[in-house]
gemmi code that builds the backbone of each chain (N, CA, C; Angstrom):
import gemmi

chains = {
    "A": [
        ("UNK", (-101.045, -50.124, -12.862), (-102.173, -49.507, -12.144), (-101.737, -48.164, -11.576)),
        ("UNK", (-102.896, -47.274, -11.538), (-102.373, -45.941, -11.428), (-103.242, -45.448, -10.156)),
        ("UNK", (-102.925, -44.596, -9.091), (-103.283, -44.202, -8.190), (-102.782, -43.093, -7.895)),
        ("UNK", (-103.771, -41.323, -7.904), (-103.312, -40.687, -7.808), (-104.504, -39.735, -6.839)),
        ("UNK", (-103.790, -39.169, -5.874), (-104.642, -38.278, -5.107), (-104.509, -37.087, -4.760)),
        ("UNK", (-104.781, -36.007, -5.359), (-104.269, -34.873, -5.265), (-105.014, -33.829, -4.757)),
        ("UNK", (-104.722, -32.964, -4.010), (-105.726, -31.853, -3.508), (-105.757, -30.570, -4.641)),
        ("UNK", (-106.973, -30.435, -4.698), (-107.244, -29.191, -5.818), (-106.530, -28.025, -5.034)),
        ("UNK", (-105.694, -27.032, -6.187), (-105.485, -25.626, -5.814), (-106.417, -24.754, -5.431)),
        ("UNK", (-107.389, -24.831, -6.716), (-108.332, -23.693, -6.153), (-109.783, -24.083, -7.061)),
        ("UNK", (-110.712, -25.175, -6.205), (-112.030, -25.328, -6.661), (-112.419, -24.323, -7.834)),
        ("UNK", (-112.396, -22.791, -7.483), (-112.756, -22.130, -8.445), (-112.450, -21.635, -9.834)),
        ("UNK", (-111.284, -22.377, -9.765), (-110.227, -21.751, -10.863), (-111.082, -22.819, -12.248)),
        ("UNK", (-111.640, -22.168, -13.422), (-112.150, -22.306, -14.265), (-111.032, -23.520, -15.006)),
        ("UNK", (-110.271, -24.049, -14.566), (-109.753, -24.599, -15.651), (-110.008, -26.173, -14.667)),
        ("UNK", (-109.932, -26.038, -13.385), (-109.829, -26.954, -12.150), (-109.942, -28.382, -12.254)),
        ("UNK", (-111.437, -28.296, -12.942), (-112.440, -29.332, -12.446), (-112.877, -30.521, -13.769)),
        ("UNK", (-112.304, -30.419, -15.049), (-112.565, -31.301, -15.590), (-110.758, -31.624, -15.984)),
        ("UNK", (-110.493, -33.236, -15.409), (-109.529, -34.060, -15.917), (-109.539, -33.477, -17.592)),
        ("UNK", (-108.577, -33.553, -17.959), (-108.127, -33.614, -19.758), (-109.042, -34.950, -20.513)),
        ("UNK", (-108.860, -35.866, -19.785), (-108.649, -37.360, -20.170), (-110.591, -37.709, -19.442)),
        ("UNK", (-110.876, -37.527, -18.662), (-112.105, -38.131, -18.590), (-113.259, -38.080, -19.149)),
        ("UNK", (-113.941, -36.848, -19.975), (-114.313, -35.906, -20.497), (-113.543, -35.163, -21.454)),
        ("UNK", (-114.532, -34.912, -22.917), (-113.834, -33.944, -23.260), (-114.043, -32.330, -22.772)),
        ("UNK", (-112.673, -31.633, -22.676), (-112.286, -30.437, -22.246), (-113.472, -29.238, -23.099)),
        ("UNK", (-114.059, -28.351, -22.908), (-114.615, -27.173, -24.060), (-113.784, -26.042, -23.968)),
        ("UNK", (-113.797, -25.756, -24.805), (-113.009, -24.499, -25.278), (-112.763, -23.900, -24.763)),
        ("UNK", (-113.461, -23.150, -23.582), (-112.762, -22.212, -22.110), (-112.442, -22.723, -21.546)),
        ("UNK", (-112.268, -24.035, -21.348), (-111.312, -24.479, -20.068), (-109.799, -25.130, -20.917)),
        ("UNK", (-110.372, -25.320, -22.199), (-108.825, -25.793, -23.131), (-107.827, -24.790, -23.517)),
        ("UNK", (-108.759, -23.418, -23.054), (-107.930, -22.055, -23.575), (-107.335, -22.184, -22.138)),
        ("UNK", (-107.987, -21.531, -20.904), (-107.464, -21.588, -19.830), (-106.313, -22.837, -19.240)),
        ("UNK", (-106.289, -23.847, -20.077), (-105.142, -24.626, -19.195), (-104.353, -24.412, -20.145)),
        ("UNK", (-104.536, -24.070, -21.802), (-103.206, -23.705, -22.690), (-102.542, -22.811, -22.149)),
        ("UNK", (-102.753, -21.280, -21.461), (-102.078, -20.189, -20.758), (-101.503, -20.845, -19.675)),
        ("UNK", (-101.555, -21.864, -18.899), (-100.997, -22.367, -18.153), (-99.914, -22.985, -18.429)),
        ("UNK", (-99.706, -23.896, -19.289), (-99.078, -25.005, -19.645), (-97.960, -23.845, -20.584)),
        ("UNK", (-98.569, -22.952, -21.395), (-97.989, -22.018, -22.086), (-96.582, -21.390, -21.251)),
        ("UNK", (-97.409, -20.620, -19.816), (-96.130, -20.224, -19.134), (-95.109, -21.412, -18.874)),
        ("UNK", (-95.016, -22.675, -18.667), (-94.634, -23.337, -17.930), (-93.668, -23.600, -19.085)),
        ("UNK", (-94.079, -23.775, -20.302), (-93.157, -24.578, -21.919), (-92.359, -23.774, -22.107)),
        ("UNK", (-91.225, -23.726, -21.312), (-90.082, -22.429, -21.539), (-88.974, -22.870, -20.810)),
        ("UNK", (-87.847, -23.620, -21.361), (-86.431, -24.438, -20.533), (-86.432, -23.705, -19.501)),
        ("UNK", (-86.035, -22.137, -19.711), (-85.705, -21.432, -18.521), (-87.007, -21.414, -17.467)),
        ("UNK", (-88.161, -21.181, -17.849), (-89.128, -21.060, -16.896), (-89.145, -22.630, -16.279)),
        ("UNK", (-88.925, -23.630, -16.703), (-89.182, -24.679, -16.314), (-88.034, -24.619, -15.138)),
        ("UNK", (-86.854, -24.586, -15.255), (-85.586, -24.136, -14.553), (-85.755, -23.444, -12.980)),
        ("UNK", (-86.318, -22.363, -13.654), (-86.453, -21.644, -12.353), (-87.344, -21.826, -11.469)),
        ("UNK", (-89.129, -22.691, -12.057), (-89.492, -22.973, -11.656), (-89.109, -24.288, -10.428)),
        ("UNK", (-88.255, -25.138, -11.030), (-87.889, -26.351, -10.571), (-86.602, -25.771, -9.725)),
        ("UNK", (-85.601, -24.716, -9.570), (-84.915, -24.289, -9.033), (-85.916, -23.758, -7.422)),
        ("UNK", (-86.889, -22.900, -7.435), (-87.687, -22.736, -6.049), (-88.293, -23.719, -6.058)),
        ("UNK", (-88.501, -24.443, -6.537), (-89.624, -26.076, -5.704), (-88.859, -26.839, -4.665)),
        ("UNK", (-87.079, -26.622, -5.045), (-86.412, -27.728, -4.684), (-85.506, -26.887, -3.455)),
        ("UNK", (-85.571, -25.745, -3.258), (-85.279, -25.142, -2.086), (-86.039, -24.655, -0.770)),
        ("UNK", (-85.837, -24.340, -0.139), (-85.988, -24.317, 1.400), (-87.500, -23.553, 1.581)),
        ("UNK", (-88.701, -24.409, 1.886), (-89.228, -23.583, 1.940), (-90.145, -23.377, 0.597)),
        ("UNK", (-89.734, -24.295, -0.055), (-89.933, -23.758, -1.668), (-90.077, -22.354, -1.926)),
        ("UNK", (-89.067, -21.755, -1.397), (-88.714, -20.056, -1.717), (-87.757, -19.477, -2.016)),
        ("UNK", (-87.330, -19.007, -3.205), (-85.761, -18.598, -3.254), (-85.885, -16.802, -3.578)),
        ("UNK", (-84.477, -16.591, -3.372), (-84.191, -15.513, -3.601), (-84.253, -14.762, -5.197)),
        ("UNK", (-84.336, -13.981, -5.585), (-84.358, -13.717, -7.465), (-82.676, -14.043, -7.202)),
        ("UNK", (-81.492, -13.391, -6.135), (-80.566, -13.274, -6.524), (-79.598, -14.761, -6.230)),
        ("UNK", (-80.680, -15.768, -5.647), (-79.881, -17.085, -6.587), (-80.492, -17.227, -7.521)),
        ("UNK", (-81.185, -17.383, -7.917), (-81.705, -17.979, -9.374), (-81.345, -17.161, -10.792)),
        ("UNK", (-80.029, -16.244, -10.476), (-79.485, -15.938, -11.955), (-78.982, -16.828, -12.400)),
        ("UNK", (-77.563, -16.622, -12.026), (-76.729, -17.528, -12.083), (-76.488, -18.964, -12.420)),
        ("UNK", (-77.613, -20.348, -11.166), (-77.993, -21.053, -12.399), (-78.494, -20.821, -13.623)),
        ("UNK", (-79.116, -19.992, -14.105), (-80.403, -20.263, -15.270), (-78.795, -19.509, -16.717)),
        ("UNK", (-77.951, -18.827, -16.113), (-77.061, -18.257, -16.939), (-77.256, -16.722, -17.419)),
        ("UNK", (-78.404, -16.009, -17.191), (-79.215, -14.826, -17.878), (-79.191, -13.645, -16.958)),
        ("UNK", (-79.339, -12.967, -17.945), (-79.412, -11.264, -16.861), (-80.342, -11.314, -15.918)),
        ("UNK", (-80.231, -10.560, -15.021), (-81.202, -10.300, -14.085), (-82.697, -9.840, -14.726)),
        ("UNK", (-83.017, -8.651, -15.666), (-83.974, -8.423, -15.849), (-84.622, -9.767, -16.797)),
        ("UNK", (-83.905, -10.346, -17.610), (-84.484, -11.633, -18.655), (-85.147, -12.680, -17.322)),
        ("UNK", (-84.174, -13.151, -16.402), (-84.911, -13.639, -15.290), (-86.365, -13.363, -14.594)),
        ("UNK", (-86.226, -11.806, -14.223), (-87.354, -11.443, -13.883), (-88.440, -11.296, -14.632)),
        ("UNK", (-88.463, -11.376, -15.933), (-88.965, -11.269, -17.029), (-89.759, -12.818, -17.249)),
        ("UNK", (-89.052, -13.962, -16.758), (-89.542, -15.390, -16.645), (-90.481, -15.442, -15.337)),
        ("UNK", (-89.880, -14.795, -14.321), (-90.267, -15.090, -13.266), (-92.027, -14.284, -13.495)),
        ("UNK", (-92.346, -13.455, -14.059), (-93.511, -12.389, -14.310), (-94.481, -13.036, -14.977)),
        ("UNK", (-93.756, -13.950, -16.387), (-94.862, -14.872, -16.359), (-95.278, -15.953, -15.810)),
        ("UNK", (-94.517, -16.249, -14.955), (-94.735, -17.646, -14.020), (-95.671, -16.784, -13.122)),
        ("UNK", (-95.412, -15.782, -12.122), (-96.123, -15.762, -11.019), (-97.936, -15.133, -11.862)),
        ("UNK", (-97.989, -14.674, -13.173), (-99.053, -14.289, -13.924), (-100.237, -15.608, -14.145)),
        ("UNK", (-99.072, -16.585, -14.397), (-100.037, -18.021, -14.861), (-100.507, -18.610, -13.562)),
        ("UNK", (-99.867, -18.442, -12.249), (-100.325, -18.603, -10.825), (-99.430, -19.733, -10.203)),
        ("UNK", (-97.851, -19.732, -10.678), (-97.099, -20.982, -10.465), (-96.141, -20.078, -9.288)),
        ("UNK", (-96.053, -18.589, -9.389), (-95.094, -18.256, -7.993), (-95.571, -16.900, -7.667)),
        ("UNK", (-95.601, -16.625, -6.348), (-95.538, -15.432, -5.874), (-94.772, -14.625, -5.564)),
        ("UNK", (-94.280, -13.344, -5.031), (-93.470, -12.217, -5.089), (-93.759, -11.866, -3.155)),
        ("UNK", (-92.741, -12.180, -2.936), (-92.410, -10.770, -1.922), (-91.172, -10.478, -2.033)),
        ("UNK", (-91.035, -8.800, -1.287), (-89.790, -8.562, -1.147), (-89.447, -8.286, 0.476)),
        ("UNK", (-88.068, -8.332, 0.583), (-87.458, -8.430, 1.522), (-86.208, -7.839, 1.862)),
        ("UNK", (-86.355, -6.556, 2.358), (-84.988, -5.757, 2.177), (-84.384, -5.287, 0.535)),
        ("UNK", (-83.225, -6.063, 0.293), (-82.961, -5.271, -1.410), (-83.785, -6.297, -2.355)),
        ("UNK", (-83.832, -7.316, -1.668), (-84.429, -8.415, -2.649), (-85.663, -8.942, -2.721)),
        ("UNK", (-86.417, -9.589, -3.866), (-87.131, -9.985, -4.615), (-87.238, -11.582, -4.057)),
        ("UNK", (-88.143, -12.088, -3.431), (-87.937, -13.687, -2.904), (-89.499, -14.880, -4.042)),
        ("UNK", (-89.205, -15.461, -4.743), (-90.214, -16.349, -5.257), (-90.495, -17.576, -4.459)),
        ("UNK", (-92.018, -17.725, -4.502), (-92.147, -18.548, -4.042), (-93.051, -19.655, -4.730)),
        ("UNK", (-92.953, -20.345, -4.755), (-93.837, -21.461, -5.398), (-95.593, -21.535, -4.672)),
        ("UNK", (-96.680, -21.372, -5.635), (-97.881, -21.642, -4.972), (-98.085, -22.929, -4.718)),
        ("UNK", (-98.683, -22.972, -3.330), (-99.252, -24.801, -3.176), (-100.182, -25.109, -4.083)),
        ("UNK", (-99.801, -26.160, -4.380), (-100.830, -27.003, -5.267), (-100.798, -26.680, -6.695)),
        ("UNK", (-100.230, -25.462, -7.555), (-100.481, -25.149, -8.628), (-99.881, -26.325, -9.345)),
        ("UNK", (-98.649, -26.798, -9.436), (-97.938, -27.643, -10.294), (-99.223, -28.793, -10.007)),
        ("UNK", (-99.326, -29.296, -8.910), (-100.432, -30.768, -8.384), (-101.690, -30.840, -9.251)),
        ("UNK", (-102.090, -29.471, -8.930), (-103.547, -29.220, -10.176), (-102.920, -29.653, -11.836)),
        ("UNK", (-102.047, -29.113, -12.195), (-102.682, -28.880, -13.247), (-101.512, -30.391, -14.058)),
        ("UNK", (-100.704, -31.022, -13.017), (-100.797, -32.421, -13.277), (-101.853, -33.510, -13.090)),
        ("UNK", (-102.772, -32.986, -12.171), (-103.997, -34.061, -12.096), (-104.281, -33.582, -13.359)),
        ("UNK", (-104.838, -32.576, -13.789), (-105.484, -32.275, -15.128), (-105.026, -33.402, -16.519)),
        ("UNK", (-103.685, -33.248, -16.687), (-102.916, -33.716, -17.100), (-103.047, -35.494, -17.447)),
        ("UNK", (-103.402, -35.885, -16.296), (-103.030, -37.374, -16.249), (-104.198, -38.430, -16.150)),
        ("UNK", (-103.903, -38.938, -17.664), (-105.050, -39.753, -18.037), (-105.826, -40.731, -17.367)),
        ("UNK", (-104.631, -41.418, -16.626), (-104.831, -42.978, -15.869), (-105.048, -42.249, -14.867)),
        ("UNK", (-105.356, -41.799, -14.069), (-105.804, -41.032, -12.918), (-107.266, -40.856, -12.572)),
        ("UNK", (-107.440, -40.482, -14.274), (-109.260, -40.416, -13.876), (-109.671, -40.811, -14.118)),
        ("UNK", (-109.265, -42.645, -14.288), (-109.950, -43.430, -14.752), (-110.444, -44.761, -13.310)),
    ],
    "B": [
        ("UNK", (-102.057, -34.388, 1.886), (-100.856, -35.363, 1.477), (-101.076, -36.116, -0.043)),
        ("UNK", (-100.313, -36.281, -0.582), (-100.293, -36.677, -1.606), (-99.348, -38.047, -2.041)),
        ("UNK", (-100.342, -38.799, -3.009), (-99.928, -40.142, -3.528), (-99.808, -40.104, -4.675)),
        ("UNK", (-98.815, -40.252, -5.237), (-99.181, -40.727, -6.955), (-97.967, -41.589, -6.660)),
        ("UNK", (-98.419, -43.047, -7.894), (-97.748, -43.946, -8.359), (-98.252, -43.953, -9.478)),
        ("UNK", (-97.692, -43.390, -10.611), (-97.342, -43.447, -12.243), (-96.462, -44.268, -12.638)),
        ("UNK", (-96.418, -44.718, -13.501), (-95.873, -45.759, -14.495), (-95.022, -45.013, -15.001)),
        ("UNK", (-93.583, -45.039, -15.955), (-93.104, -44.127, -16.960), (-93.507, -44.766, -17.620)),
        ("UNK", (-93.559, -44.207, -19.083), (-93.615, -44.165, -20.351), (-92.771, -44.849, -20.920)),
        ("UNK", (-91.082, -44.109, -20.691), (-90.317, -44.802, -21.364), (-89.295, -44.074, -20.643)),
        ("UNK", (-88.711, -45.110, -20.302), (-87.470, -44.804, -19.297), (-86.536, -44.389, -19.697)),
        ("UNK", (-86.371, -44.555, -21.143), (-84.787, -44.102, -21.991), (-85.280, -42.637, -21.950)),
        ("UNK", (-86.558, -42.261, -22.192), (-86.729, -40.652, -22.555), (-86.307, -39.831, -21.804)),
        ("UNK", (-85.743, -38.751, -22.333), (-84.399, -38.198, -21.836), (-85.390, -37.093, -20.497)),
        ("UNK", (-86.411, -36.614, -20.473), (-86.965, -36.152, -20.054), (-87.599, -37.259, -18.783)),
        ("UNK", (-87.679, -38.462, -18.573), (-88.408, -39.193, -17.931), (-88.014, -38.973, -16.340)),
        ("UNK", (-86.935, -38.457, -16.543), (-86.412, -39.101, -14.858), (-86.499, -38.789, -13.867)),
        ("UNK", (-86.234, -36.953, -13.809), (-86.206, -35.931, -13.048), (-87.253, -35.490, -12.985)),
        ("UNK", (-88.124, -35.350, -11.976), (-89.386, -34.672, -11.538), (-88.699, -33.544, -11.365)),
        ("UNK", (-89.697, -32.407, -11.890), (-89.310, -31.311, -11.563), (-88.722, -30.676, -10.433)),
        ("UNK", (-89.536, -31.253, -9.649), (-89.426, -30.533, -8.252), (-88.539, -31.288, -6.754)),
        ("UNK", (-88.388, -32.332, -7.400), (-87.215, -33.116, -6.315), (-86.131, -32.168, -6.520)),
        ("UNK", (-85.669, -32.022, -7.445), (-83.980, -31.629, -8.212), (-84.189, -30.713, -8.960)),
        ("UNK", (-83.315, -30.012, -9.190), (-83.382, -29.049, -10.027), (-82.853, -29.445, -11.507)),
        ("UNK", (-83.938, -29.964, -12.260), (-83.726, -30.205, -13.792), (-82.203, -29.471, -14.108)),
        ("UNK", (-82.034, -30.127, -15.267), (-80.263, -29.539, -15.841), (-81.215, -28.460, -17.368)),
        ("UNK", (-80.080, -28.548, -18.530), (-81.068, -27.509, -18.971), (-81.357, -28.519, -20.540)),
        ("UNK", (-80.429, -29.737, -20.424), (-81.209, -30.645, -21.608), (-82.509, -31.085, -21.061)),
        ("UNK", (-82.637, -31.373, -20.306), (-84.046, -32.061, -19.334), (-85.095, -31.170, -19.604)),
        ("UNK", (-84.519, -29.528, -19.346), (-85.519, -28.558, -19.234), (-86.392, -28.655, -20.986)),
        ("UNK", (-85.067, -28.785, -21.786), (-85.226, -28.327, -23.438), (-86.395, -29.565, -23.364)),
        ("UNK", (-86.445, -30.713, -23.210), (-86.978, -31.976, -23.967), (-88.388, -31.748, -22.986)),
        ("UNK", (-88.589, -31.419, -21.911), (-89.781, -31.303, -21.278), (-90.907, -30.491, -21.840)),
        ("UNK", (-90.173, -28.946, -22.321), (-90.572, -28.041, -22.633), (-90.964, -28.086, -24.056)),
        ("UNK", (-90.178, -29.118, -24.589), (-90.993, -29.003, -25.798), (-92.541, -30.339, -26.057)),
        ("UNK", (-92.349, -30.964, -25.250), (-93.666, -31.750, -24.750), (-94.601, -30.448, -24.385)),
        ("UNK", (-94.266, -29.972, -23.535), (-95.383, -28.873, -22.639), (-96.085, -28.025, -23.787)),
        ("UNK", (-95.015, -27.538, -25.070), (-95.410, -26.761, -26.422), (-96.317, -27.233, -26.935)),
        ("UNK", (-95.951, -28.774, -27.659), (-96.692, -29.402, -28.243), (-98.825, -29.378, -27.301)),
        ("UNK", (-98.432, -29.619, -26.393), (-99.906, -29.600, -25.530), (-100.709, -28.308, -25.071)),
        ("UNK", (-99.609, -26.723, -25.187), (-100.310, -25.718, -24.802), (-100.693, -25.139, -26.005)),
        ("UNK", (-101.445, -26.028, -26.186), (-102.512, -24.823, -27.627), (-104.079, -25.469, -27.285)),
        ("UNK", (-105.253, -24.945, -27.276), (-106.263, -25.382, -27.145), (-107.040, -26.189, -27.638)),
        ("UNK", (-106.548, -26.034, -29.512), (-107.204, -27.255, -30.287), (-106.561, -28.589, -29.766)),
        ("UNK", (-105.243, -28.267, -29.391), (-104.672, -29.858, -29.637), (-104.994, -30.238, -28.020)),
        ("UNK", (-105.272, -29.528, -26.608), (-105.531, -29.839, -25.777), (-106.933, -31.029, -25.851)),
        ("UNK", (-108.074, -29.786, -26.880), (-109.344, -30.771, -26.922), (-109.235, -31.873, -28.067)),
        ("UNK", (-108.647, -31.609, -28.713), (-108.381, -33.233, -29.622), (-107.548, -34.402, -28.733)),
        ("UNK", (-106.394, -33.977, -28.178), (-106.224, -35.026, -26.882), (-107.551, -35.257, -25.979)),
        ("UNK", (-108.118, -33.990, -25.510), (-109.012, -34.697, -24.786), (-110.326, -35.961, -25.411)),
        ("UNK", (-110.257, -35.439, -26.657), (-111.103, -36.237, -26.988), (-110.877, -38.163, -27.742)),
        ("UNK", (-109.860, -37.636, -27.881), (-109.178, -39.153, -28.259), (-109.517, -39.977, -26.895)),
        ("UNK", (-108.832, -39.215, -25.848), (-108.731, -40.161, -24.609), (-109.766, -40.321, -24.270)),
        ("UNK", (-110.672, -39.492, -24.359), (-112.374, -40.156, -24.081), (-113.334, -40.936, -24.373)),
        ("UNK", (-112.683, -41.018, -25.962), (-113.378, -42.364, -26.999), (-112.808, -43.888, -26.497)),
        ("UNK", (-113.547, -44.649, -27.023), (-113.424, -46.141, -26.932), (-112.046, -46.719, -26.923)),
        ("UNK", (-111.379, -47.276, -26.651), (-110.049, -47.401, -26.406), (-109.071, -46.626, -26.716)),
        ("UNK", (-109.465, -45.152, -26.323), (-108.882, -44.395, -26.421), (-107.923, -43.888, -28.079)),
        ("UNK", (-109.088, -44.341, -28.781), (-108.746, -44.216, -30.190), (-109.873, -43.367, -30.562)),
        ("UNK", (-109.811, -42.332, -31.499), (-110.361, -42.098, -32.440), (-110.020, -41.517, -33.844)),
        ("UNK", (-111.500, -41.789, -34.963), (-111.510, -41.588, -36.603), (-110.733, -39.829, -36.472)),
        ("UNK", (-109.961, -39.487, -37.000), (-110.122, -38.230, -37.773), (-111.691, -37.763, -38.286)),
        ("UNK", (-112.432, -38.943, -38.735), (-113.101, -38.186, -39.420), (-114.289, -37.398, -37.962)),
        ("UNK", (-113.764, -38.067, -36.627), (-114.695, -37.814, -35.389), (-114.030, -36.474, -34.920)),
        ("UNK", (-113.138, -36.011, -35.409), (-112.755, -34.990, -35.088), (-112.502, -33.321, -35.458)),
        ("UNK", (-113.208, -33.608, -36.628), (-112.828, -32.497, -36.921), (-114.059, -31.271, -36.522)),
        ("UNK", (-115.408, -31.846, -36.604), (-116.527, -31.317, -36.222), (-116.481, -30.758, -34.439)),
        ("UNK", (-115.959, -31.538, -33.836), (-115.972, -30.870, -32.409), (-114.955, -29.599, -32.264)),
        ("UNK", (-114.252, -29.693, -33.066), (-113.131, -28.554, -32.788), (-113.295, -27.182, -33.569)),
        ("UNK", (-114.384, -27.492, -34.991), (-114.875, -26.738, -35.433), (-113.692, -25.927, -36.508)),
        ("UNK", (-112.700, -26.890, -36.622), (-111.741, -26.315, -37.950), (-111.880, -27.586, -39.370)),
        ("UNK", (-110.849, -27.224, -40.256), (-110.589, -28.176, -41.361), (-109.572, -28.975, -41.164)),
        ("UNK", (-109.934, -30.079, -42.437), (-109.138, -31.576, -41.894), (-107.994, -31.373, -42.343)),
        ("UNK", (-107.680, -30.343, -43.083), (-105.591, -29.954, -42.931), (-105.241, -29.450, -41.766)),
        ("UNK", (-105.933, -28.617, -40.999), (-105.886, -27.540, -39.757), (-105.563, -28.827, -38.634)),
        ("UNK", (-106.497, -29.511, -38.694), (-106.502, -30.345, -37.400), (-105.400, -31.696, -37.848)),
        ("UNK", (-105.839, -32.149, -38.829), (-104.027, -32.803, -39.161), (-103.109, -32.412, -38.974)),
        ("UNK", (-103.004, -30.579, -39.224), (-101.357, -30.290, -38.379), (-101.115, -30.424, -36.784)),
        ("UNK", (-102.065, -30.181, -36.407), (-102.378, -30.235, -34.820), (-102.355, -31.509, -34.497)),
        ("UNK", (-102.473, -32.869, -35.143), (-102.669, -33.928, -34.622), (-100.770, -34.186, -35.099)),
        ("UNK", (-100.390, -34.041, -35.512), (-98.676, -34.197, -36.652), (-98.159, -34.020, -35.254)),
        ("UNK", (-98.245, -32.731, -35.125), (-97.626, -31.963, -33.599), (-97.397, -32.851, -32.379)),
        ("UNK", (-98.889, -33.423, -32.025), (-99.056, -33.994, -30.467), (-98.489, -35.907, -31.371)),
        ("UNK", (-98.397, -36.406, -32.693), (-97.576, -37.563, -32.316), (-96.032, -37.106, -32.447)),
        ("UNK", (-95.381, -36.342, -33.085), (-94.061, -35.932, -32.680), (-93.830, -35.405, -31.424)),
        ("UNK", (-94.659, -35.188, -30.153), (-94.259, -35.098, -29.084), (-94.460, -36.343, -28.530)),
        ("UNK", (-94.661, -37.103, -29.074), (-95.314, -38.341, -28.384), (-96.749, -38.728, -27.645)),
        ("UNK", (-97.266, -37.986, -27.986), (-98.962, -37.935, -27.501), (-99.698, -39.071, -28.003)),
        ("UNK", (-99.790, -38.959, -29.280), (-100.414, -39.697, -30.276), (-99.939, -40.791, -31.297)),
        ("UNK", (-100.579, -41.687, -31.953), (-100.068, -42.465, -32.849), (-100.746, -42.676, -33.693)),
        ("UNK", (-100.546, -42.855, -34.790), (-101.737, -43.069, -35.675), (-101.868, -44.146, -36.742)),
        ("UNK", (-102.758, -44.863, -37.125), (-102.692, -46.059, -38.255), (-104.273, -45.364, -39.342)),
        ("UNK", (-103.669, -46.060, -40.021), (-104.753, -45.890, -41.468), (-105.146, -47.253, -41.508)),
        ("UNK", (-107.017, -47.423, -41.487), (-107.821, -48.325, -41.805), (-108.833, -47.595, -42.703)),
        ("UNK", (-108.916, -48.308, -43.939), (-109.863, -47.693, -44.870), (-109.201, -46.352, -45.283)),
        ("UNK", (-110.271, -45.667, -45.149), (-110.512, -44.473, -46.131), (-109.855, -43.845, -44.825)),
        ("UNK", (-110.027, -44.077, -43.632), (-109.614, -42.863, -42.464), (-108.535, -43.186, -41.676)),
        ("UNK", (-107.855, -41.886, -41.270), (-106.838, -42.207, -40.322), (-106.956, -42.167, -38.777)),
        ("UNK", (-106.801, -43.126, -38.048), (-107.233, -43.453, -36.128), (-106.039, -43.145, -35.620)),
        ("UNK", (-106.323, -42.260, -34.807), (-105.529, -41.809, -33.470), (-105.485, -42.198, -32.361)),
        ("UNK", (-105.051, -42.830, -31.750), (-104.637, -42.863, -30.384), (-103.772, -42.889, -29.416)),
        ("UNK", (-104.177, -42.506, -28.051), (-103.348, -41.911, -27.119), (-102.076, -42.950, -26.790)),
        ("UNK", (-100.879, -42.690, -26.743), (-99.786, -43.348, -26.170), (-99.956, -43.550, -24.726)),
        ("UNK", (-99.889, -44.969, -24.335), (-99.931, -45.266, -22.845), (-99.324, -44.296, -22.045)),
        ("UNK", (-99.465, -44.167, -21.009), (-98.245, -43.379, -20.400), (-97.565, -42.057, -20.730)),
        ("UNK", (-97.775, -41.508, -22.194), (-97.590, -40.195, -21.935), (-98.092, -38.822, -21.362)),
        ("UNK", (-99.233, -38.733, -21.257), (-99.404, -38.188, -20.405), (-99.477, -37.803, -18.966)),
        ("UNK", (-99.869, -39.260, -18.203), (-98.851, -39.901, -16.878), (-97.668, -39.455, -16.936)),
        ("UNK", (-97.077, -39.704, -17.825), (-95.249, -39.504, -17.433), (-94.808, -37.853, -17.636)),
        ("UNK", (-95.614, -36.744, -18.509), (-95.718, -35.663, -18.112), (-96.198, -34.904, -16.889)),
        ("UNK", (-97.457, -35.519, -16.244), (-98.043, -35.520, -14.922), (-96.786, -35.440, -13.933)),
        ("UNK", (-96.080, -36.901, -13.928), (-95.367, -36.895, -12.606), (-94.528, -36.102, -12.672)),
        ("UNK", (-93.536, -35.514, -13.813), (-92.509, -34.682, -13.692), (-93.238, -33.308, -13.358)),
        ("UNK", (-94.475, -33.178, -13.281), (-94.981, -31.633, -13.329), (-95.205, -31.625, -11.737)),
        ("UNK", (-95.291, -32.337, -10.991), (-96.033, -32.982, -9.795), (-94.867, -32.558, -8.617)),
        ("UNK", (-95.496, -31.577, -8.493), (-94.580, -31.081, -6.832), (-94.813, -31.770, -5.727)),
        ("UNK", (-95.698, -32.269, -5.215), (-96.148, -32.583, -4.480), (-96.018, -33.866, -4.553)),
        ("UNK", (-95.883, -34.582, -5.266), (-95.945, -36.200, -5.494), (-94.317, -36.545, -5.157)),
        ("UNK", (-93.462, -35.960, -5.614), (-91.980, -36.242, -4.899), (-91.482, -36.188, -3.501)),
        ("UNK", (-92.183, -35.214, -2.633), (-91.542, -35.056, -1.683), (-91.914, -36.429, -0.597)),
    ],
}
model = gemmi.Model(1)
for chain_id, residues in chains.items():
    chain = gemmi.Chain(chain_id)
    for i, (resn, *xyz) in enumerate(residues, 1):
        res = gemmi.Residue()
        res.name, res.seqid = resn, gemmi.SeqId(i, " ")
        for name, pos in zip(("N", "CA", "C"), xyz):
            atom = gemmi.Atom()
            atom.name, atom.element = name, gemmi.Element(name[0])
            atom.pos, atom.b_iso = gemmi.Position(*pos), 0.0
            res.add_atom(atom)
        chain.add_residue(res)
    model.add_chain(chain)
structure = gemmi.Structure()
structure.add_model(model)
structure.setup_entities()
């Protein structure tokens, strides 16, 4: 048995509001959660993503998150551009550095989307 | 606040264990996730999942599918090939047609690892 309760990111966001699994999806909202899921299907993006979820704040610096991931700085930032594009992190800076942060709820959304037994 | 209690799928799967966002995935975890996430970010195969899971025990004809998606039955056979080598789908031949349906739990068990909010 499955029980899942999740708060929507953002009511308005065109992809939001129909489960995968309860309904079938139409074509603008199957395009709109492919660009999503798209940024996310990438070891390293998955990495870095899961590298700021799991720190302080869910916010890290760009200049830890080389080093784990193994890659240059610009290839990093280069991951990080399409993550914060698809709406999974935001940007500030802070003195010399670049800080990511994870949006609330984005990963939550678009796993409710995701999960069949949920909307049933 | 958030609840989810998901089921895994399959506990041996090398991808099953690590929620994204508790820990910071390693980078085999990242590879095997990410290529689940591939298999699902394309739009046809989003709405052919969606539509499997919406039919009657979550099975449906090929031959119910090819008209909603609006391609040909090689086009959408590769797209359906795709989502059961990620584990999405399964398929048996009765008669003349081949039936698809959704694997328990895989999509659940993609959900929770995507699920920030459900770990903490």
């Amino acid at each position: 048995m499955t029980v899942t309760l999740l708060p929507m990111a953002d009511p308005q966001d065109a992809a939001c509001c129909t489960p995968l699994t309860r309904e079938t999806i139409d074509a603008d909202r199957a395009e709109e959660l492919s660009r999503k899921l798209k940024a996310l299907a990438d070891p390293t993006r998955l990495r870095l993503v899961s590298i700021v979820a799991a720190s302080d704040g869910e916010e890290a610096c760009v200049c830890d998150l080389i080093e784990p991931v193994g890659l240059s700085q610009p290839t990093v930032s280069h991951h990080l551009k399409i993550l914060m594009e698809a709406g999974f992190l935001t940007r500030s800076k802070r003195g010399t550095w670049a800080y990511y942060k994870l949006v609330p709820g984005a990963l939550g959304q678009l796993s409710q989307l995701l999960d069949v037994t949920a909307s049933r």
